[in-house]
N, C-alpha and C positions, 0 to 999 in steps of 0.2 A: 034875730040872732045877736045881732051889737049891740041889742038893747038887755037882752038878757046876760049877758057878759060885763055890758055898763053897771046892772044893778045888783053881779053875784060880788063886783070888786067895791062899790060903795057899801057893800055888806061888811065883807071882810076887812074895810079898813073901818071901820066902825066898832069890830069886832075889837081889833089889832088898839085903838085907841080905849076900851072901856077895860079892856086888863090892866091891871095895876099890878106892879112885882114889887114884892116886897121882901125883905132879909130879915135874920134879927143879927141884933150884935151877940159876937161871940162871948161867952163868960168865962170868965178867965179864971173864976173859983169852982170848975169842973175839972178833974179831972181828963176828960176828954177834950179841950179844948189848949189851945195851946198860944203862945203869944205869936204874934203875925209882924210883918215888916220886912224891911230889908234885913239880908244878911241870917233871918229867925230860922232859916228851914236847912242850914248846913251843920254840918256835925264839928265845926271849929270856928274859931274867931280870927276872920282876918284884920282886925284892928290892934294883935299885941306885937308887939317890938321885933319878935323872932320867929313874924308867921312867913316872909322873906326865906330866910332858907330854912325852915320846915316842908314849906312847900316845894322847893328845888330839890331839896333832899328825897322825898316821897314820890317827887317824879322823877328822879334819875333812877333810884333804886327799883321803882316798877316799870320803867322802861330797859333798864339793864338788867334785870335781873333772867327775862326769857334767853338774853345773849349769854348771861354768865352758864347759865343753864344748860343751854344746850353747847356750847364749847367744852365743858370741862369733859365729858369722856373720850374727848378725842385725842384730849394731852398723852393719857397715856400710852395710847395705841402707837400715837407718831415716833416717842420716844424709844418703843421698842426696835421697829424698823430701822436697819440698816441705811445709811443714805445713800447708797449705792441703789437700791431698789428702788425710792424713790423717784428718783431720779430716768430710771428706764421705762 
């Protein structure tokens, strides 16, 4: 039993060692292939001058904007009520 267990794993590293993996480089004059690196896979550049508050800008506005959203039919509800009623 430990001997055939000894000889299924000197197998399989045997195995594990005679595969060779191999890539090819990507070609950059297909159209299907695209440049790689830092920064290559986002849809903006954060290295220009004014990516600072583009970015603050685009998070504030999509994190406020579910708040603006949903607050605004309330304004005018409240406005009609009397504050007497509110109040009781």
């Amino acid at each position: 039993m430990i001997a055939a267990s000894a000889t299924r794993a000197r197998l399989a590293n045997a195995f594990v060692t005679r595969r060779a993996f191999t890539t090819t480089r990507a070609q950059l004059a297909s159209p299907y292939h695209y440049a790689e690196g830092p920064r290559s896979n986002i849809p903006f550049n954060p290295k220009t001058k004014y990516f600072f508050f583009r970015y603050w800008g685009f998070m504030i506005a999509g994190f406020g904007a579910p708040f603006a959203i949903s607050g605004k039919p309330t304004r005018p509800v409240l406005r009609r009520c009397a504050p007497s009623r509110l109040l009781s």
